[in-house]
N, CA, C and O atoms as CSV, one atom per row, in Angstrom:
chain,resi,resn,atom,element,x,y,z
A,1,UNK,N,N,50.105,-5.826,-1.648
A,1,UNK,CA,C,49.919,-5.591,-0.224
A,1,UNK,C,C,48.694,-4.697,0.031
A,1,UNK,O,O,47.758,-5.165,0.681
A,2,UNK,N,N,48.637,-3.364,-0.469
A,2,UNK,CA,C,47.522,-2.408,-0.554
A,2,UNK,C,C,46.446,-3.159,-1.053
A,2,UNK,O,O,45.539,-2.876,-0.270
A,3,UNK,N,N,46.001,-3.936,-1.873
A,3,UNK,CA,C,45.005,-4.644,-2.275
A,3,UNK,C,C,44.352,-5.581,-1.388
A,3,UNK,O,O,43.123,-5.539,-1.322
A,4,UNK,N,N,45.161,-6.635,-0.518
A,4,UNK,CA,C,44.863,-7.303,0.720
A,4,UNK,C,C,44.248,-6.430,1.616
A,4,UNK,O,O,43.092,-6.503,2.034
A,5,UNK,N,N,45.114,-5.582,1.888
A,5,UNK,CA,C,44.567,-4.207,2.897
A,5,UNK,C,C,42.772,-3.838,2.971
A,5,UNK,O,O,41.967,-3.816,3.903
A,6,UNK,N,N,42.680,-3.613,1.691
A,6,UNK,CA,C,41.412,-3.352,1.426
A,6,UNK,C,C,40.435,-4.553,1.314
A,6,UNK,O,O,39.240,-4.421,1.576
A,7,UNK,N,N,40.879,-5.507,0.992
A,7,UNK,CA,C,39.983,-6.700,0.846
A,7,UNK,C,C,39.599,-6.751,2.218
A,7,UNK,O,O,38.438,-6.850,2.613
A,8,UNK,N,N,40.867,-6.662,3.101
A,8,UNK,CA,C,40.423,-6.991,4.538
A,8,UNK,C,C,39.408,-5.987,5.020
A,8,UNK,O,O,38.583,-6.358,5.855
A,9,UNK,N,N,39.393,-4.621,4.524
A,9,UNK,CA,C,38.588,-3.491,5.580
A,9,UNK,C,C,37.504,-3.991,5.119
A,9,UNK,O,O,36.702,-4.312,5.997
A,10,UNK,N,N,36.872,-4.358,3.004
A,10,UNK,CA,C,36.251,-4.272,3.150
A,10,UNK,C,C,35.276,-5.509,3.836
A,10,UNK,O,O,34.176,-5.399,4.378
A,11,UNK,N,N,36.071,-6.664,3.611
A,11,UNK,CA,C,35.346,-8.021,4.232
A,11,UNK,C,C,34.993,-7.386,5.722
A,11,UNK,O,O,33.821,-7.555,6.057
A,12,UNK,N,N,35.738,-6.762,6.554
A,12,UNK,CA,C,35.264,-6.322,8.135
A,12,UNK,C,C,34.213,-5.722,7.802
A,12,UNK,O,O,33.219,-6.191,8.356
A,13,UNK,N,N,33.962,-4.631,6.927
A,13,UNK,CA,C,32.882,-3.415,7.474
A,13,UNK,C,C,31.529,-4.865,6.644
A,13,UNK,O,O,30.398,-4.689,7.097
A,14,UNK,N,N,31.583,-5.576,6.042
A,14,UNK,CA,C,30.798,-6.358,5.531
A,14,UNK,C,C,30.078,-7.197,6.916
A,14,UNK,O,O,28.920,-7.257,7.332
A,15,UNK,N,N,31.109,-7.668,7.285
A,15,UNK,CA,C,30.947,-8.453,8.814
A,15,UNK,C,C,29.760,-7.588,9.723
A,15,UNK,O,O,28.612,-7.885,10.051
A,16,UNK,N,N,30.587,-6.410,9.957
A,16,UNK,CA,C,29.877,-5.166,10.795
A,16,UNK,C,C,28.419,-5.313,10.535
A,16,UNK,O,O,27.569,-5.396,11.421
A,17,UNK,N,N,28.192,-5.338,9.246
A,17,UNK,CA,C,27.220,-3.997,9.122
A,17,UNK,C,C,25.808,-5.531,8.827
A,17,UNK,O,O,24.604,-5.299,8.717
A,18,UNK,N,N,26.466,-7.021,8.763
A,18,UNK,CA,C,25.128,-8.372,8.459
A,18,UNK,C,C,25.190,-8.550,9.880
A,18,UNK,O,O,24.371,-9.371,10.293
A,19,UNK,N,N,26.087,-7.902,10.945
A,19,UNK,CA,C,26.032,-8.537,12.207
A,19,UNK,C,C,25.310,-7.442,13.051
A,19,UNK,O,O,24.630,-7.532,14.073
A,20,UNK,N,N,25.680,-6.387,12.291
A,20,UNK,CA,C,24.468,-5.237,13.110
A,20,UNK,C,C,22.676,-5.359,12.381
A,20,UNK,O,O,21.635,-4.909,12.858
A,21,UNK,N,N,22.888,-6.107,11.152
A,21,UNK,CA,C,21.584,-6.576,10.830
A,21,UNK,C,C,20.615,-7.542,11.616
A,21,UNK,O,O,19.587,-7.438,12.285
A,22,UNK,N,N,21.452,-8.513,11.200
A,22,UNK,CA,C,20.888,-10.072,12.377
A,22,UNK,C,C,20.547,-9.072,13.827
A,22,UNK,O,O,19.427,-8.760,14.229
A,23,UNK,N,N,21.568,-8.785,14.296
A,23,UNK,CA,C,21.250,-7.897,15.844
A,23,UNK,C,C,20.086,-7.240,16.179
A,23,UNK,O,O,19.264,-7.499,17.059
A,24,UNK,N,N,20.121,-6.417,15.419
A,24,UNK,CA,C,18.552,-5.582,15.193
A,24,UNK,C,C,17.516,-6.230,14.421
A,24,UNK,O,O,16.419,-5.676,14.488
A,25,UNK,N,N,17.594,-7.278,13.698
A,25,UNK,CA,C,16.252,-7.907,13.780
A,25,UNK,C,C,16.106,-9.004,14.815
A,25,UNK,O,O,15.009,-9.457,15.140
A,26,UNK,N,N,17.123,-9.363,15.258
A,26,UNK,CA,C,16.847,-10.650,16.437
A,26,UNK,C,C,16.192,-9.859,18.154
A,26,UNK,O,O,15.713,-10.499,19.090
A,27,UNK,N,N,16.431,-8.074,18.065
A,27,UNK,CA,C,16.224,-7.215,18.928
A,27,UNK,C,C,14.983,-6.455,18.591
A,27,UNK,O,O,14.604,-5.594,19.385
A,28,UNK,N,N,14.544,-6.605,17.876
A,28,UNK,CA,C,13.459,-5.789,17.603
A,28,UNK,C,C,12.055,-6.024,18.380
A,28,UNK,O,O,11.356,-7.030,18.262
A,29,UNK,N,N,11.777,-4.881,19.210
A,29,UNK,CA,C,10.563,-4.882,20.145
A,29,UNK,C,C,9.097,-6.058,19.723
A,29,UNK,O,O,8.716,-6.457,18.622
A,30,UNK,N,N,8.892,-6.166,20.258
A,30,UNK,CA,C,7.584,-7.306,19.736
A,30,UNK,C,C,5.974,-6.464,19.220
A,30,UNK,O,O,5.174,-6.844,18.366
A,31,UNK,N,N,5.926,-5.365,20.010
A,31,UNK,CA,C,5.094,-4.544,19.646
A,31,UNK,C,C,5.391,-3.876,18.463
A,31,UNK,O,O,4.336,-3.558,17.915
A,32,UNK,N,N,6.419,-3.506,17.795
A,32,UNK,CA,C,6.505,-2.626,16.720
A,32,UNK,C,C,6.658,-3.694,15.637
A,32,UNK,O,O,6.932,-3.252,14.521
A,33,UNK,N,N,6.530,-5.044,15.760
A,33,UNK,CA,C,6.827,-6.045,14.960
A,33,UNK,C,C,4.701,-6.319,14.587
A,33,UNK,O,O,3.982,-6.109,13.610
A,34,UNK,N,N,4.541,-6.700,15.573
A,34,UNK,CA,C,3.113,-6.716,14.799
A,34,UNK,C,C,2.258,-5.273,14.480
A,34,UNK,O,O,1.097,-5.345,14.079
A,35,UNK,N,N,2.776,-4.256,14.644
A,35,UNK,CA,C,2.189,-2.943,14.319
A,35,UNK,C,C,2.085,-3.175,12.582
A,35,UNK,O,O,2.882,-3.805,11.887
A,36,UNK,N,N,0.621,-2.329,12.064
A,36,UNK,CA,C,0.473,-2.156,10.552
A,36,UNK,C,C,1.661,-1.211,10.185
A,36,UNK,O,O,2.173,-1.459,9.093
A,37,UNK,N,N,2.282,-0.002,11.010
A,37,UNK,CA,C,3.237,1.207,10.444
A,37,UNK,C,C,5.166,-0.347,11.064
A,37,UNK,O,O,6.256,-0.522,10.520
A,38,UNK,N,N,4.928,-0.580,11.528
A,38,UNK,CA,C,6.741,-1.654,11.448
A,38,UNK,C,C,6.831,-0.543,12.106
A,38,UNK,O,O,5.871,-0.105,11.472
A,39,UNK,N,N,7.240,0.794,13.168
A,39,UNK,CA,C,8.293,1.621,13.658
A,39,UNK,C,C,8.055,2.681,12.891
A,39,UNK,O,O,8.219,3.842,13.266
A,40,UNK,N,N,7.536,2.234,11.445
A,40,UNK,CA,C,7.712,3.686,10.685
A,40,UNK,C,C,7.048,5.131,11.295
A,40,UNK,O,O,6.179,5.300,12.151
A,41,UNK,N,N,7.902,6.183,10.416
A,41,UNK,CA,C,7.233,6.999,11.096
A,41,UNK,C,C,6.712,8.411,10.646
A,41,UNK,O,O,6.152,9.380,11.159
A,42,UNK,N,N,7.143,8.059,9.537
A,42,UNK,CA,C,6.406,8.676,7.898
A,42,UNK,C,C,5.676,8.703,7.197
A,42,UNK,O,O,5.124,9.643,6.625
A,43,UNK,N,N,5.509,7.122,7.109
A,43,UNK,CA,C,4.548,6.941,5.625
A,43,UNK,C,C,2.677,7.277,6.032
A,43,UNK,O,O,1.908,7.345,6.991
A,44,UNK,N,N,2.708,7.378,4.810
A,44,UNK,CA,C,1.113,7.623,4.418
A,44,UNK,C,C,0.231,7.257,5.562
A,44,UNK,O,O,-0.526,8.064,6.102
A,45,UNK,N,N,0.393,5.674,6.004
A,45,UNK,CA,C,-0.806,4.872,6.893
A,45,UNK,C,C,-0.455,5.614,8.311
A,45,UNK,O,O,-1.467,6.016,8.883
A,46,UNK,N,N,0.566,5.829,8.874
A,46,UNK,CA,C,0.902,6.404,9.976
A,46,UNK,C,C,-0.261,7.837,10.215
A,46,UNK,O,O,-1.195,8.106,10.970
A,47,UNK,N,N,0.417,8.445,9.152
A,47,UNK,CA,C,-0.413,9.687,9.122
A,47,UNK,C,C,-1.754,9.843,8.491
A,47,UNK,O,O,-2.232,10.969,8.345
A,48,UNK,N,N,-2.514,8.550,8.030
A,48,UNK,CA,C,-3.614,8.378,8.082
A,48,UNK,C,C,-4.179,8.107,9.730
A,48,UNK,O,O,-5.171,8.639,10.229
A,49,UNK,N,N,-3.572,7.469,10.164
A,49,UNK,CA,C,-4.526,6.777,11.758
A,49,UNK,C,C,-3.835,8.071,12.757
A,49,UNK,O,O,-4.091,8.258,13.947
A,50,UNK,N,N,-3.056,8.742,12.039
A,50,UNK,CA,C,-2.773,10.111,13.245
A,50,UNK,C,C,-3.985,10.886,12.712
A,50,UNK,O,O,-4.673,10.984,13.727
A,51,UNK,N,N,-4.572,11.419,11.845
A,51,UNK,CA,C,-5.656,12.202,11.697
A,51,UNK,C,C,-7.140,11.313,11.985
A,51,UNK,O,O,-8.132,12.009,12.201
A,52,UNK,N,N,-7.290,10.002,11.993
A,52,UNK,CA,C,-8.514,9.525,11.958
A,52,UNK,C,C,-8.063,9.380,13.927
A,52,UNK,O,O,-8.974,8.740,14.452
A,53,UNK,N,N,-7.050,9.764,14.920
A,53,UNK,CA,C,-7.319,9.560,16.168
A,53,UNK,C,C,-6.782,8.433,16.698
A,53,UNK,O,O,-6.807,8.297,17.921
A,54,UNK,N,N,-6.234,7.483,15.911
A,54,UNK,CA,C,-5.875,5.761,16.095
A,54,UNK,C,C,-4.390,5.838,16.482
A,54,UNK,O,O,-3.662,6.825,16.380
A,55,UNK,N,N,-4.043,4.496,16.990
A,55,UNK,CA,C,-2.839,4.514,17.071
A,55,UNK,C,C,-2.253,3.398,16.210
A,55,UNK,O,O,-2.868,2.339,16.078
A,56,UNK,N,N,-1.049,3.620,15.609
A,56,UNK,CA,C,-0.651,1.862,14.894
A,56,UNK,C,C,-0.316,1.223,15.719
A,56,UNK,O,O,-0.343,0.072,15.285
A,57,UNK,N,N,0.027,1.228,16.769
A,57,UNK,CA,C,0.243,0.266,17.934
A,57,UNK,C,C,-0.785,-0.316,18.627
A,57,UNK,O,O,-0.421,-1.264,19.322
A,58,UNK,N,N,-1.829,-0.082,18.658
A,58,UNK,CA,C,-3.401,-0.785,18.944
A,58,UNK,C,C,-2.984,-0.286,20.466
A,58,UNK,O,O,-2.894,-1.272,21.198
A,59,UNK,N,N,-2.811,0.483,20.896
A,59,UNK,CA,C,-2.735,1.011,22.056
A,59,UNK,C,C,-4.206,2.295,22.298
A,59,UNK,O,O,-4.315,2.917,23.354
């Protein structure tokens, strides 16, 4: 019985978490999709075009 139990939570949180995937990539802004940084907001290139004055958004 306890074994079903768990099969079931974990098959749900499995469900959850490819359906909050698909979601957020089928939602994802169009501008941050062709940006060189994707949204990021860390890495290296970001904070290269923040010191050279640029924006990754071609804005």
């Amino acid at each position: 019985m306890w074994q079903e139990i768990a099969v079931a939570c974990t098959g749900i949180t499995t469900l959850l978490y490819v359906g909050w995937k698909v979601y957020s990539f089928i939602v994802a802004p169009k501008s941050t999709a062709s940006s060189p940084c994707g949204g990021c907001t860390g890495c290296s290139l970001h904070h290269e075009l923040k010191k050279q004055k640029k924006s990754c958004c071609g804005s």
